[in-house]
C-alpha positions as YAML, in Angstrom:
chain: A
units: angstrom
residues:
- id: 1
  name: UNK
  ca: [13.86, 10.71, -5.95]
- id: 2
  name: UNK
  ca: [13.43, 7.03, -5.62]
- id: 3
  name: UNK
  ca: [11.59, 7.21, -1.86]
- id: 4
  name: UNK
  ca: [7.85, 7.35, -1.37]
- id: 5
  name: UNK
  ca: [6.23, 8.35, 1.56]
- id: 6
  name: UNK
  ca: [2.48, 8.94, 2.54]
- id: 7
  name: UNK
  ca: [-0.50, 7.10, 4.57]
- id: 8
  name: UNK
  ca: [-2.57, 4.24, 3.75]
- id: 9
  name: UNK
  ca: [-6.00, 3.94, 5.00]
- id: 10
  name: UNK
  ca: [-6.47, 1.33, 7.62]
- id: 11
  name: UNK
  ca: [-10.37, 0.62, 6.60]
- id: 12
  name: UNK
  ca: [-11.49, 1.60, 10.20]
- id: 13
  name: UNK
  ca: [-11.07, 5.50, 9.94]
- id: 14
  name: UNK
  ca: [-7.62, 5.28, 10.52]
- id: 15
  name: UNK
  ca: [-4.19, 6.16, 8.70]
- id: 16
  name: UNK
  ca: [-0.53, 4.23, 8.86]
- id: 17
  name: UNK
  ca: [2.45, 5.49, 7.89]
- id: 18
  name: UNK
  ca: [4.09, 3.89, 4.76]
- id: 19
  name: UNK
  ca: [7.44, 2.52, 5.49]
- id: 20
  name: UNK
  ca: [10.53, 1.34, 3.51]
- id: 21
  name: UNK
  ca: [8.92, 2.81, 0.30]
- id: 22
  name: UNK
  ca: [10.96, 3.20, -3.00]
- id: 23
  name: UNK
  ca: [9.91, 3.77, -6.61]
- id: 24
  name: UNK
  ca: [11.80, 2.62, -9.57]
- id: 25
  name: UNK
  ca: [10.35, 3.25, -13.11]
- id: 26
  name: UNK
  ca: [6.55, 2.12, -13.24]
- id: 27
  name: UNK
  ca: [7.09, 0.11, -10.19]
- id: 28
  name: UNK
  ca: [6.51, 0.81, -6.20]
- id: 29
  name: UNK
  ca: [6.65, -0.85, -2.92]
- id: 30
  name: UNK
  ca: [6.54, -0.09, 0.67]
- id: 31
  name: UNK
  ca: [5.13, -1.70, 4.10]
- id: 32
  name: UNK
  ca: [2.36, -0.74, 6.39]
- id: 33
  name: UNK
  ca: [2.11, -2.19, 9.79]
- id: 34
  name: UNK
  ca: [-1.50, -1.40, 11.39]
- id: 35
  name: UNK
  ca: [-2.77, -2.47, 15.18]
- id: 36
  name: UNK
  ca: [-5.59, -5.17, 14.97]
- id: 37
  name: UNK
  ca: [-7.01, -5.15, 17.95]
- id: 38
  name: UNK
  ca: [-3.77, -5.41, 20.09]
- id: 39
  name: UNK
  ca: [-1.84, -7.45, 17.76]
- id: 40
  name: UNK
  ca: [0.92, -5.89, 14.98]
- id: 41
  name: UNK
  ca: [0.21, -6.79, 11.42]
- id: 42
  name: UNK
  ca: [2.59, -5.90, 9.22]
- id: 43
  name: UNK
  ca: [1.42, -5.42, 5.07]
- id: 44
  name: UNK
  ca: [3.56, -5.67, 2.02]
- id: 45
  name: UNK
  ca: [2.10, -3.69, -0.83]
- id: 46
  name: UNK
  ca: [3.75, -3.95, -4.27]
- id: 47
  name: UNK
  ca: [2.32, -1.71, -7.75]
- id: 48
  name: UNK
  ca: [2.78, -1.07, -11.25]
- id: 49
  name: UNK
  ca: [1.43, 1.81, -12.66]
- id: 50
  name: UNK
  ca: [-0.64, 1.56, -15.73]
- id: 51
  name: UNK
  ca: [-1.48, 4.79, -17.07]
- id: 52
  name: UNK
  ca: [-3.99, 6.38, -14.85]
- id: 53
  name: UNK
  ca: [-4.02, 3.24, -12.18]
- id: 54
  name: UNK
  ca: [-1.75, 1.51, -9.86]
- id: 55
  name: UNK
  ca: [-2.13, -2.47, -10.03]
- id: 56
  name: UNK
  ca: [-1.52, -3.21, -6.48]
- id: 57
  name: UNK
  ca: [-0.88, -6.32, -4.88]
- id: 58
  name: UNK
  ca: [-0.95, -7.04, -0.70]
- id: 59
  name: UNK
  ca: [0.37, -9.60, 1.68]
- id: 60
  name: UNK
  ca: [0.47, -10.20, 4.65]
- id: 61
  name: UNK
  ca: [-2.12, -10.08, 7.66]
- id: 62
  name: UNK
  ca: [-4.44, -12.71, 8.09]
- id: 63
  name: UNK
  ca: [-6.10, -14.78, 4.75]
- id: 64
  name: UNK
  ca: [-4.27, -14.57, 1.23]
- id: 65
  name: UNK
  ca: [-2.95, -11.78, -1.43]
- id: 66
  name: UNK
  ca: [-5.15, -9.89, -2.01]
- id: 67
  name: UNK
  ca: [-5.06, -7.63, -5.66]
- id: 68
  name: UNK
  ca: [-6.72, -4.05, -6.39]
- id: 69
  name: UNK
  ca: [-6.51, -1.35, -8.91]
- id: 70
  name: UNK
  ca: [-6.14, 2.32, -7.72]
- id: 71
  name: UNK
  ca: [-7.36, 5.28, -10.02]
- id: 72
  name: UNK
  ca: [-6.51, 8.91, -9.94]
- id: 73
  name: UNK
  ca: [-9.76, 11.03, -8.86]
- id: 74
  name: UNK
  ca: [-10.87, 13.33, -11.52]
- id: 75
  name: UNK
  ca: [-12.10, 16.71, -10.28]
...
């Protein structure tokens, strides 16, 4: 189907649910809200796949966008 579900990793050992996620053709998008030390910070995460890699973008939170690249592991 067209929904995506899953976990992100917060960066301090923790997990959030992905929210509001859909998929449609080489493109994704979902939300994250994560607890910051008592406040709610909600992240916007948009991708495009390329091959073997997602190009990810991320708003929200605190500073600007920020951009990454995720690769499938290998094993």
């Amino acid at each position: 189907g067209s929904n995506l579900t899953g976990t992100v990793s917060t960066g301090q050992g923790q997990e959030a649910p992905i929210a509001d996620g859909k998929v449609s053709g080489d493109t994704l998008s979902f939300t994250v809200t994560v607890d910051r030390g008592g406040n709610t910070v909600k992240q916007s995460y948009t991708g495009k796949v390329v091959g073997d890699e997602i190009q990810f973008k991320r708003e929200g939170g605190q500073g600007p966008a920020r951009e990454f690249t995720a690769k499938r592991a290998r094993t």
